[in-house]
N, C-alpha and C positions, 0 to 999 in steps of 0.2 A: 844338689838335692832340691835347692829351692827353685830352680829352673823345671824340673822334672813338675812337680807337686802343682805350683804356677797354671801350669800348660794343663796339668788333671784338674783341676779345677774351674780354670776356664773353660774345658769342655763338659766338665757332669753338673759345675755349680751344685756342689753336693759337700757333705763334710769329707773330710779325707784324713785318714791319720798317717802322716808320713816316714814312714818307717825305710832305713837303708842299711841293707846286708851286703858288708865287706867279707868278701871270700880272698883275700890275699892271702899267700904261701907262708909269710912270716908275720909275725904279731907285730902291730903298729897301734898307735896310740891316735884313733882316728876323731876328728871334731864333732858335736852333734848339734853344731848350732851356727847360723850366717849372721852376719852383723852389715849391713852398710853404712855407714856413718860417713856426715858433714862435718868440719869443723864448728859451724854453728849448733849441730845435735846428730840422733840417728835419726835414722828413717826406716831402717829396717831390722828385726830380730828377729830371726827365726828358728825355730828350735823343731827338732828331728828326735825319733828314736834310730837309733843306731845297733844294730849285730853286727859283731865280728868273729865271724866260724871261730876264726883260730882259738879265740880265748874260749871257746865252748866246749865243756865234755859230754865227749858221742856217747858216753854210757850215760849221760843220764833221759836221753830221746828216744833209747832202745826201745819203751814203754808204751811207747806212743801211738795213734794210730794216724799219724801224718805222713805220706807219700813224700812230701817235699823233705821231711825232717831223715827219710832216711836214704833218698837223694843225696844228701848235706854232710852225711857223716863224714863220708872221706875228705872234707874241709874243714873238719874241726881239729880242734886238740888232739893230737895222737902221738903217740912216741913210736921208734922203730921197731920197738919190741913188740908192739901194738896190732901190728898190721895184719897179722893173720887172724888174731880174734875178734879185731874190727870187721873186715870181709864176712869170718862165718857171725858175727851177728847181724851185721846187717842182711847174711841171707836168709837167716830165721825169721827176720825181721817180715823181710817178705813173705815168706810162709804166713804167717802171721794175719799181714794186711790183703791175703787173697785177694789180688789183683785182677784183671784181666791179662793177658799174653802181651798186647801189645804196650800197655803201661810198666808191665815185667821187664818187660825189654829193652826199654825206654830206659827205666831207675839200673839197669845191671850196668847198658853202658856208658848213662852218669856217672856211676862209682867207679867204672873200671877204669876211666879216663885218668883219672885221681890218682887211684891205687892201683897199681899193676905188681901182682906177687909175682914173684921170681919162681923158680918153675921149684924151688927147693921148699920157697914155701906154699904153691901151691899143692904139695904133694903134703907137706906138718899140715895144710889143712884138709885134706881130703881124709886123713888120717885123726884129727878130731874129728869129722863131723861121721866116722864109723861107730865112735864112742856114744854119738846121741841116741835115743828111741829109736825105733825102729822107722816109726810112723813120721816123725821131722826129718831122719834121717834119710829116709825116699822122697820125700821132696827136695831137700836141700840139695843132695846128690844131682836130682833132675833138675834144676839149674844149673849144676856148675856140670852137668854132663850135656849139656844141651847150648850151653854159650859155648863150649870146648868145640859142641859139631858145626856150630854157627862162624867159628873163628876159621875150621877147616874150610868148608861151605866154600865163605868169602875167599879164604887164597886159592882156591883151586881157580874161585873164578875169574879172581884178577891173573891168575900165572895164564889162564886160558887167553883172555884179554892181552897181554900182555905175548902170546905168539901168534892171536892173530896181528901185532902192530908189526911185528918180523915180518912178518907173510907179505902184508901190505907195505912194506918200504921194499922189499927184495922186487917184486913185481913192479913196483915203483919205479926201479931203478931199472928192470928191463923195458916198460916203454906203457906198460899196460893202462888205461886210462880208469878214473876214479869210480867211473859209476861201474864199471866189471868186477874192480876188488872188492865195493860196497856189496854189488851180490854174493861176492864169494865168502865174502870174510864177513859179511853183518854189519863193518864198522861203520859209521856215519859218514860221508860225503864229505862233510865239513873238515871232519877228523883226518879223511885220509888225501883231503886240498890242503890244509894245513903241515902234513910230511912232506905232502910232496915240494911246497916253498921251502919247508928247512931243507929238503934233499939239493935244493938249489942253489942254497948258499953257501 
């Protein structure tokens, strides 16, 4: 930390409060403070504020109007029993901080990295969040019905991706040279020089 702080300060010469947010999986017992010391004295003290997710409870940042804090939730304190009412708060949460699209998008798949419900529980939550208002409950919906076409989207496009790399090894292997497949298939030159060496090995 006092490497990091150092180097900021050397470039703004400005005050700086140094503050460091441990996001580890498990609770640890993290320092907030550098000492270098000589046998004849110190030379150096440095003291930090320090956060560590873990030890933090996500319900009590639900409140808040910080992007980054609800980011964070799925690094905090949470139990397994947790997990589906973690998600729908944090998707309220969103509702909430009326975002733009692409900030929304951003913080859904910060948390989904984290948190990934099992399809059992995203079904107990799609099944709370019929329970809420009408009015939260159509937006809430429209995100998780909207990352769901977003998750489709993407596999279609990698599966697509993914036959034309078939396409372009099969014609590979019949003799066809790279810049005809690139027309055919779209894939990059580089991409389909690179098969064609592993087809050679």
């Amino acid at each position: 930390m006092f490497l990091y702080f150092s180097r900021l300060f050397e470039k703004y010469r400005t005050p700086i409060i140094p503050i460091a947010v441990f996001s580890y999986d498990a609770i640890r017992n993290e320092p907030s403070s550098f000492t270098l010391s000589f046998p004849f004295g110190d030379v150096l003290d440095f003291h930090f504020f320090s956060v560590e997710l873990r030890k933090q409870n996500w319900r009590q940042f639900l409140r808040t109007d910080n992007p980054v804090a609800a980011a964070l939730l799925g690094k905090m304190g949470y139990t397994e029993d947790e997990r589906v009412e973690l998600k729908k708060q944090f998707l309220r949460m969103l509702v909430r901080l009326e975002l733009d699209k692409a900030r929304q998008r951003l913080l859904i798949g910060f948390f989904e990295t984290y948190v990934k419900l099992s399809d059992e529980e995203e079904q107990q939550l799609r099944n709370e969040v019929e329970q809420m208002k009408a009015k939260e409950k159509e937006q809430v919906l429209e995100f998780i019905i909207s990352y769901e076409q977003k998750g489709k989207i993407e596999g279609r496009e990698e599966g697509a991706k993914q036959e034309k790399r078939q396409i372009a090894k099969r014609m590979l292997m019949k003799g066809v040279d790279a810049q005809t497949i690139h027309e055919l298939t779209g894939l990059p030159v580089t991409e389909i020089e690179e098969m064609k060496q592993g087809n050679s090995k």
